[in-house]
C-alpha positions in Angstrom: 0.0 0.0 0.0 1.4 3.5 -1.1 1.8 5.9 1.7 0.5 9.4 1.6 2.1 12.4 0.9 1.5 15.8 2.2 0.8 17.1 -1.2 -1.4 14.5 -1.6 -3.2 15.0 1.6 -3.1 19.2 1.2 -5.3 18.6 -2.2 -7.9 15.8 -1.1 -11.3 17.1 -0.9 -14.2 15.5 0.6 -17.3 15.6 -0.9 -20.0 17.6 0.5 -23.7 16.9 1.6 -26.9 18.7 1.1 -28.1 17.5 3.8 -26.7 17.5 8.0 -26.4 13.5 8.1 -22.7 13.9 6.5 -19.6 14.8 8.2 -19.2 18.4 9.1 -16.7 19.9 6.7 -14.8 22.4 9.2 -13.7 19.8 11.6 -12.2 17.5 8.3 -10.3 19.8 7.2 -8.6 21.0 10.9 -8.0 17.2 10.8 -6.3 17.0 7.3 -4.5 20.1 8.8 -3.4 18.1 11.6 -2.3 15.3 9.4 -0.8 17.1 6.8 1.7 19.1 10.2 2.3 15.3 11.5 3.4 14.2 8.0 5.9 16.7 7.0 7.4 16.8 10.9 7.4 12.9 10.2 9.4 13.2 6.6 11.6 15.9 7.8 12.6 13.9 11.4 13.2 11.1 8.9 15.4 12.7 5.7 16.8 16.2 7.1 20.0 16.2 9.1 19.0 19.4 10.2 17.0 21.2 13.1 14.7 19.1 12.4 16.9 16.0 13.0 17.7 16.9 16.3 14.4 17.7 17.6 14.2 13.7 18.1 16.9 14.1 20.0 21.4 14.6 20.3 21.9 11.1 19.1 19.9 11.1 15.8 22.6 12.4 13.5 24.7 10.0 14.4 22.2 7.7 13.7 21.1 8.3 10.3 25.2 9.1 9.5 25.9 5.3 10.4 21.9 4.2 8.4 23.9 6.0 5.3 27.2 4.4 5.8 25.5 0.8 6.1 23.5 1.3 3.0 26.5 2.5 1.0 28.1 -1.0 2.0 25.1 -3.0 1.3 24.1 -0.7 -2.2 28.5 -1.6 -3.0 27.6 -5.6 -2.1 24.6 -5.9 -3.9 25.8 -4.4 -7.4 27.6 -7.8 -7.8 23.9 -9.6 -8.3 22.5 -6.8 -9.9 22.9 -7.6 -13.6 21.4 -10.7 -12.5 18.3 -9.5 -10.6 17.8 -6.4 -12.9 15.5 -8.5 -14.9 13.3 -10.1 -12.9 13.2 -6.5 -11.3 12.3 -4.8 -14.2 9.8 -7.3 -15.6 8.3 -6.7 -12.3 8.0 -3.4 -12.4 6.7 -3.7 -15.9 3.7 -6.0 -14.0 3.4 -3.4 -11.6 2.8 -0.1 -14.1 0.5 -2.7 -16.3 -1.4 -3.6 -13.5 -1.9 0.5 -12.5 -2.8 1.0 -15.9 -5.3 -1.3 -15.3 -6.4 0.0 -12.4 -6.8 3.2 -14.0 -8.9 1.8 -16.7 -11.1 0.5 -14.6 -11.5 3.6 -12.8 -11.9 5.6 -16.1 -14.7 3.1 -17.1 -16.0 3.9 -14.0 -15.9 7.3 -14.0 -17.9 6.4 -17.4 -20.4 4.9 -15.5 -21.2 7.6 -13.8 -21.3 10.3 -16.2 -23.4 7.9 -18.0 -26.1 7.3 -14.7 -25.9 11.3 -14.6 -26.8 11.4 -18.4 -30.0 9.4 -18.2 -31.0 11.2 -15.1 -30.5 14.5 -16.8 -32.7 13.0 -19.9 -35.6 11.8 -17.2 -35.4 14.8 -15.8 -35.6 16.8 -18.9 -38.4 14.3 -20.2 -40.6 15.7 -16.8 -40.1 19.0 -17.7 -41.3 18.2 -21.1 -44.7 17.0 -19.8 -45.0 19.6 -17.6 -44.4 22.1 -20.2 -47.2 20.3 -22.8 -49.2 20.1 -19.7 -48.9 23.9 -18.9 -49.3 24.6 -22.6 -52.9 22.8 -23.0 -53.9 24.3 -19.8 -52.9 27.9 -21.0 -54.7 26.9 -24.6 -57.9 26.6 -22.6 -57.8 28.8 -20.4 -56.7 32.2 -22.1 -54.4 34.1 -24.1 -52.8 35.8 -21.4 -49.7 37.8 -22.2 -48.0 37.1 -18.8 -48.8 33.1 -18.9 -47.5 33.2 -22.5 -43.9 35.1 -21.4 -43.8 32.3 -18.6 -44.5 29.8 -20.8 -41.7 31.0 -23.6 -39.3 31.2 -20.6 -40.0 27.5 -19.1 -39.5 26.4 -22.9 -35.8 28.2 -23.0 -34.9 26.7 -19.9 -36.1 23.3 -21.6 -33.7 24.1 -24.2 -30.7 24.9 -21.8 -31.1 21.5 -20.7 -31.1 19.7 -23.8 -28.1 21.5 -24.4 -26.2 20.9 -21.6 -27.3 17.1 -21.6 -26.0 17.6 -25.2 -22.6 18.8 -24.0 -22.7 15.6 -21.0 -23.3 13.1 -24.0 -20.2 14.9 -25.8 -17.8 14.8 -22.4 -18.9 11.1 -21.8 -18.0 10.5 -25.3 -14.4 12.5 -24.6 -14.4 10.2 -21.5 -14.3 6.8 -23.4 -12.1 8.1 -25.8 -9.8 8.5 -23.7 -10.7 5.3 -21.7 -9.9 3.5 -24.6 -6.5 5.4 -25.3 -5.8 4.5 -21.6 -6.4 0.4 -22.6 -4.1 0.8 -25.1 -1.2 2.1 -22.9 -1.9 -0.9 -21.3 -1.5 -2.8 -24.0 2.0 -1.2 -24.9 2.9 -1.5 -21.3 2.4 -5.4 -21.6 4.4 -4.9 -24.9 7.4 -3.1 -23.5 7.0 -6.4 -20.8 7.2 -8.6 -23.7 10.5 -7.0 -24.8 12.2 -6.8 -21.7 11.2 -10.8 -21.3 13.2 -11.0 -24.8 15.9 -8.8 -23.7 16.2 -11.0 -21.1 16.3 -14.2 -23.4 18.6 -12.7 -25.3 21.1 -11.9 -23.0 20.8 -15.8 -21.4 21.7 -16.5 -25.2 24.6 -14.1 -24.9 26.4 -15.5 -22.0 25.8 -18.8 -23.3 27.7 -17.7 -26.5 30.3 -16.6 -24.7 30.6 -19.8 -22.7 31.3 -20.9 -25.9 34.0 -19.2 -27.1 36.5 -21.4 -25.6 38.9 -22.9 -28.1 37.8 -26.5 -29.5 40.8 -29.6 -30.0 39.7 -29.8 -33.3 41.6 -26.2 -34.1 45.3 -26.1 -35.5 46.2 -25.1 -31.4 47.7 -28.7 -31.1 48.8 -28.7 -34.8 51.3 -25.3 -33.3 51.9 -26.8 -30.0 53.2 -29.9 -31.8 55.1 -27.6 -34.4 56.8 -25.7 -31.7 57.9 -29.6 -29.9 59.8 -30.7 -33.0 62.0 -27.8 -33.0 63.5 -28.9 -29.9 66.3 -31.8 -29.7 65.8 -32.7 -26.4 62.4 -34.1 -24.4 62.7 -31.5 -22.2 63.2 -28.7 -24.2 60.3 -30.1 -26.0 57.3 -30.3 -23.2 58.7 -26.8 -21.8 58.1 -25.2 -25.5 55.1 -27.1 -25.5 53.8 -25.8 -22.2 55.0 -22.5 -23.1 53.2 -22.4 -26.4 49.8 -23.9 -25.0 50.0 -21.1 -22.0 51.0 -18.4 -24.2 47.3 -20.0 -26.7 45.2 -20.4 -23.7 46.1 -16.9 -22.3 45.4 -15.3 -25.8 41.9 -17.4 -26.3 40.8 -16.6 -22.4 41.9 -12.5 -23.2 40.1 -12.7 -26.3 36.8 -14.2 -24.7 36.8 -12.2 -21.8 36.8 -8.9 -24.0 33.9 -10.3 -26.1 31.7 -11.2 -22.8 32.8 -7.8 -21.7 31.5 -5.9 -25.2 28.3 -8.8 -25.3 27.3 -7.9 -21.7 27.9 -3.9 -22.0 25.9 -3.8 -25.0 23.1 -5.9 -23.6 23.2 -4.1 -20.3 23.3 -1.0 -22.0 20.0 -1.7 -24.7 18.5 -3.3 -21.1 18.7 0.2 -19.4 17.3 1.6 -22.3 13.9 -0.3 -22.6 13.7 -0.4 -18.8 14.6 4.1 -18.9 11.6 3.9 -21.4 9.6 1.7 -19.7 9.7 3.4 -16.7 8.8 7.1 -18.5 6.1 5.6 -20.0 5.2 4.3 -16.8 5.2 7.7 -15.2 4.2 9.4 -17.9 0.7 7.1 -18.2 0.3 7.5 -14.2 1.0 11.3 -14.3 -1.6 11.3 -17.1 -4.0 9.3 -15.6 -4.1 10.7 -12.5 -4.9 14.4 -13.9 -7.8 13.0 -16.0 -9.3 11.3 -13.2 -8.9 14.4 -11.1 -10.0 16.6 -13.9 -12.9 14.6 -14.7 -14.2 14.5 -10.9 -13.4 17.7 -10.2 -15.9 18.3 -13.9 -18.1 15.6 -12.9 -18.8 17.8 -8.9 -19.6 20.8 -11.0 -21.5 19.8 -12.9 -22.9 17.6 -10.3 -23.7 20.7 -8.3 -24.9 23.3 -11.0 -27.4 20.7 -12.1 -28.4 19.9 -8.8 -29.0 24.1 -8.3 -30.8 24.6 -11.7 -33.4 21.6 -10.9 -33.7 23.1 -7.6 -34.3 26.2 -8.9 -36.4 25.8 -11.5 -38.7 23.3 -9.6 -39.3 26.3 -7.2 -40.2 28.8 -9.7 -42.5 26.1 -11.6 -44.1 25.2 -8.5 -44.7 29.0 -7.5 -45.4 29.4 -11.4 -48.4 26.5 -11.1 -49.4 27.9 -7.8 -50.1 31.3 -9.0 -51.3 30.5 -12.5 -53.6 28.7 -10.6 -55.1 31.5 -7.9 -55.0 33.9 -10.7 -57.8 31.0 -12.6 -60.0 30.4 -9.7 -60.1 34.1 -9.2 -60.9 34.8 -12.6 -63.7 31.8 -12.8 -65.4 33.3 -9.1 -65.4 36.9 -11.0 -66.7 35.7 -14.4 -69.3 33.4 -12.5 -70.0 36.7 -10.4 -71.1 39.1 -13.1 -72.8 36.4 -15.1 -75.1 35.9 -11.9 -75.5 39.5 -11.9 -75.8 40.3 -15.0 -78.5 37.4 -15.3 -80.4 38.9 -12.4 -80.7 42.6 -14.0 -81.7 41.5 -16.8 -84.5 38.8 -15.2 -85.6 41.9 -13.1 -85.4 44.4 -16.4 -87.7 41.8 -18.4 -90.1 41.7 -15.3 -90.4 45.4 -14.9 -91.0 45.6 -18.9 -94.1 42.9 -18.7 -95.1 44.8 -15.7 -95.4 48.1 -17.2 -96.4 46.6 -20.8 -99.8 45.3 -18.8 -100.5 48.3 -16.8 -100.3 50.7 -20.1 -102.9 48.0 -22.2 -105.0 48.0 -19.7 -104.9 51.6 -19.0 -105.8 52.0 -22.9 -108.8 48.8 -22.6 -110.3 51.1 -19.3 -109.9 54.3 -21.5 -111.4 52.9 -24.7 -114.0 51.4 -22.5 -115.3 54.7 -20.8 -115.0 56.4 -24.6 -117.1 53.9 -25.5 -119.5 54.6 -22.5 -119.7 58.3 -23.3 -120.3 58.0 -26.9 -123.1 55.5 -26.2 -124.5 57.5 -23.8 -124.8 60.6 -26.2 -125.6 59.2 -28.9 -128.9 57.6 -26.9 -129.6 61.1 -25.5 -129.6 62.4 -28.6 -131.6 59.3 -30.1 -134.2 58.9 -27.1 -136.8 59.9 -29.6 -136.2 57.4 -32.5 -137.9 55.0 -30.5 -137.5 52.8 -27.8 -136.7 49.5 -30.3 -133.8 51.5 -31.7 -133.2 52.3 -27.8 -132.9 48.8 -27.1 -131.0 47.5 -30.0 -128.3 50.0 -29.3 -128.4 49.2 -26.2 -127.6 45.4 -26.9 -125.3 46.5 -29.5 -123.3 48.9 -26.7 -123.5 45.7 -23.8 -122.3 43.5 -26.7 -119.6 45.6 -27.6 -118.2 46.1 -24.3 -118.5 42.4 -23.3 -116.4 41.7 -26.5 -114.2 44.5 -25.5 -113.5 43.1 -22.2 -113.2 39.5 -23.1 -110.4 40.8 -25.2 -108.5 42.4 -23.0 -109.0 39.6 -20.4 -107.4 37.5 -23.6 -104.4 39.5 -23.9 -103.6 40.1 -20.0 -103.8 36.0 -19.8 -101.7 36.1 -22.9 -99.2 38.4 -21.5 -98.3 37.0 -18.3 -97.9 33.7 -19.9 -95.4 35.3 -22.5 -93.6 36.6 -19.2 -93.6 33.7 -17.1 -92.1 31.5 -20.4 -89.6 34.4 -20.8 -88.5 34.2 -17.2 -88.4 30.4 -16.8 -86.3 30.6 -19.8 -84.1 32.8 -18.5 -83.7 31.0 -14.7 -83.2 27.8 -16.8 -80.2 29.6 -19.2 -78.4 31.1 -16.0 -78.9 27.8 -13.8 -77.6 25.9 -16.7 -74.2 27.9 -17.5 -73.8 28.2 -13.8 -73.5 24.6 -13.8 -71.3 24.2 -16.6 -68.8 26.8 -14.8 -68.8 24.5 -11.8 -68.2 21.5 -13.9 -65.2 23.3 -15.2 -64.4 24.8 -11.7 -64.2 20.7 -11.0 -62.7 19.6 -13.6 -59.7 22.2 -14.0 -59.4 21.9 -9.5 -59.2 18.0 -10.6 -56.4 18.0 -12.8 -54.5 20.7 -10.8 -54.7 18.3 -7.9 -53.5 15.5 -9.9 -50.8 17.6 -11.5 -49.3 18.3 -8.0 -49.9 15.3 -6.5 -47.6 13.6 -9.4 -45.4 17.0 -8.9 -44.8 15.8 -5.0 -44.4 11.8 -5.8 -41.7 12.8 -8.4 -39.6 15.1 -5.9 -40.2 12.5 -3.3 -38.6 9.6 -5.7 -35.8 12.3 -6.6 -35.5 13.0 -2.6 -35.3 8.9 -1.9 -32.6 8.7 -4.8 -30.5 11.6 -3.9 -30.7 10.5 0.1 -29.3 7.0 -1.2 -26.7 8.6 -2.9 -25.6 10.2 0.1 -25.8 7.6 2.0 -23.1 5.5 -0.5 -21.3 9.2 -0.2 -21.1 8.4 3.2 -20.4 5.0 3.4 -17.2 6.0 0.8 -16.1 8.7 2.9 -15.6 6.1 6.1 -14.0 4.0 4.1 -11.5 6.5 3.2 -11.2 7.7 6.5 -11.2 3.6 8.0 -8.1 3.3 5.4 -6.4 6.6 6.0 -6.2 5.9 9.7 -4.9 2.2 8.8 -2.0 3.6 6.5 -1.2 6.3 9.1 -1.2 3.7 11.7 1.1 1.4 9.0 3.4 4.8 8.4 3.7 5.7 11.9 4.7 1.7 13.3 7.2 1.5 10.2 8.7 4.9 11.3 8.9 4.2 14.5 10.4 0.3 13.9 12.9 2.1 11.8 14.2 4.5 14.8 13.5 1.1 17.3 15.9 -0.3 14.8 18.4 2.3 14.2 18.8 2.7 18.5 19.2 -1.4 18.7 22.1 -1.1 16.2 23.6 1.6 17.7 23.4 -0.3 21.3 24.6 -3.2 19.7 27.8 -1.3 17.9 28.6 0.2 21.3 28.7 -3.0 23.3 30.9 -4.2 20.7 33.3 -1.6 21.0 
């Protein structure tokens, strides 16, 4: 496990809550403070042969002066074995920076994931807002053509359109994001590569030294052809084994020189080509981690934004559509009691206006019947004072013709009262029947439109209550991640604190133990 290091501590950040069930933020960050102190008075007590060496005490120079001098003798005994080790070394490392590549990808692909999750919750989210607008639209299309509600409406419809954009520009970064997933995979797959050819530097270099094991000189050569040679020229049997020894030393000097040189120039040039690959392989290496390690930070740190302004604008803009539906729909029931109002009103006056008018109609005929009637009365009356003398026949035939007249007169007007108060009564059951009728429908409406507001809010609140259960689960995995982190960073502290503190346990035995010896 890799240890901390106070830049890597300094620049954590913990990921905050909406809500008060997470960790409070001031006391984590006097804690990574407090870490971050410990740390660097830990690596400076440990490297520096300075002040900060001898806070731990007088005998700490000393200590670390004889720590250097061991290693130099154990770094000067151990670069015997290491052309022999390097390889295995370096094809382990090799395993090592494939396997964080790995790890990398995976946390790439996961960081995919996510941006992914986020891209279909942005899409459900904008598909509500959708409904809501259509909803909001037919409503409005019903209702009126209110300037206001249209402005509203035009604005909710741009602030649809931001959101398609930015989901847009989310389907573009997580497109970005496995681009460069997939460039990570194949680092990986020229890390395993550069593996590949250090395994066959390494092959190649067994082949090497067992060419040069070779190199002896082979008895079937002219060497014994000139050792012989050199014999015959000699008289004696002494003479003769001496040149021959001579000859064979001087041969076996000159075949040992010469192989020696060409295992020196085999092993030189395979060490050097082996420093190459692994100098490459381990740029690579760093240069894949470096690179890695800003994406994923750049990406999170992208991903929180985002994260965060999303979270503001839905916030937002659920408010203002909520305080939106909420007045769009006061300013309707207000209008509907108003118009219902002067309907009833206006029904009333003019009920009232239609009575007066029958009322007054009747009064004037029969105030013309009563007239005509006493006209009648006086004319009949003269003319039989002035006809007396015609006779009393004529008398009384006038005087039947007068009675007859008036009776026909008043049956008449009798006729056309009855006839008039019926044409009024019709007129005003007619009119009751009209206004009780359209007060109706308007309640139907009132019912209806009260209906589907409900409805519309009720779905409004099951919605944010869904969104509220998924973000609170969300937090909760938050907070489950940040005590793991906090489980592990104590563990590693814990793991860097007892190795530090072995390493001065062991540094004081050794000293103890070189000061009994001496």
């Amino acid at each position: 496990m890799a240890l901390l290091t106070p830049k890597d501590i300094r620049e954590h950040t913990f990921q905050t809550v909406r809500f008060k069930e997470g960790y409070d933020v001031d006391e984590v960050d006097d804690f990574l403070d407090q870490v971050t102190e410990t740390v660097e008075a830990l690596g400076k007590q440990a490297v520096a042969a300075g002040a900060a060496t001898q806070s731990l005490g007088p005998d700490v120079a000393g200590l670390n002066a004889k720590i250097s001098e061991l290693s130099a003798k154990v770094q000067q005994l151990t670069d015997e074995n290491e052309s022999l080790k390097a390889a295995g070394s370096a094809a382990g490392d090799a395993d090592q920076a494939a396997q964080m590549a790995r790890t990398k990808l995976g946390e790439a692909e996961e960081s995919n994931r996510a941006l992914a999750s986020q891209n279909e919750q942005l899409k459900g989210q904008v598909d509500q807002l959708n409904a809501q607008i259509d909803q909001l639209t037919a409503q409005a299309a019903a209702a009126s053509d209110n300037d206001v509600l249209k402005e509203q409406l035009a604005a909710i419809q741009r602030e649809r359109d931001t959101f398609r954009a930015t989901s847009e520009d989310l389907s573009r970064q997580l497109q970005l994001a496995q681009q460069q997933a997939q460039q990570g995979a194949q680092a990986a797959r020229q890390v395993q590569e550069l593996s590949r050819q250090l395994d066959e530097a390494k092959q190649r270099e067994n082949q090497l030294r067992e060419q040069v094991a070779k190199v002896e000189p082979s008895t079937e050569t002219g060497s014994l052809q000139k050792i012989a040679g050199a014999a015959a020229a000699a008289s004696t049997e002494p003479e003769r084994a001496t040149a021959m020894l001579t000859l064979a030393m001087q041969l076996h000097d000159q075949y040992v020189d010469k192989g020696k040189a060409k295992a020196k120039e085999i092993t030189e040039a395979s060490q050097a080509k082996y420093n190459d690959l692994v100098t490459k392989a381990n740029d690579y290496s760093s240069r894949t981690r470096t690179e890695a390690d800003e994406y994923n930070n750049r990406i999170h740190a992208d991903a929180d934004a985002y994260s965060d302004r999303t979270r503001a604008d839905a916030d937002s803009y659920s408010i203002k559509t909520r305080q939106d539906a909420d007045t769009y729909m006061q300013n309707t029931h207000q209008d509907a009691d108003s118009y219902l109002d002067s309907k009833k009103q206006e029904g009333d006056a003019y009920e009232q206006a239609r009575q007066q008018d029958g009322d007054t109609y009747l009064q004037a005929r029969q105030q013309e019947g009563d007239a005509y009637l006493a006209g009648k009365k006086q004319d009949g009356d003269a003319y039989l004072a002035t006809r007396k003398q015609e006779g009393d026949t004529y008398l009384q035939t006038k005087k039947k013709e007068g009675d007859d007249y008036l009776q026909g007169r008043q049956q008449e007007g009798d006729a056309y009262e009855q006839q008039t108060r019926q044409e009024a009564d019709a007129y005003e059951r007619k009119t009751r029947q009209a206004a009780d009728a359209y007060e109706a429908e308007v309640h139907h409406r009132a019912g209806e439109y009260d209906q589907n507001t409900r409805t519309a809010a009720d779905d409004y609140a099951q919605q944010v209550r869904d969104a509220l259960t998924e973000q609170s689960k969300v937090i909760e995995g938050n907070i489950q991640g940040l005590k793991q982190f906090e489980s592990a960073y104590r563990a590693r502290l814990t793991e860097f604190l007892s190795g530090l503190m072995g390493q001065v346990s062991d540094t004081n035995s050794f000293n103890q133990t070189e000061q009994s010896g001496r």
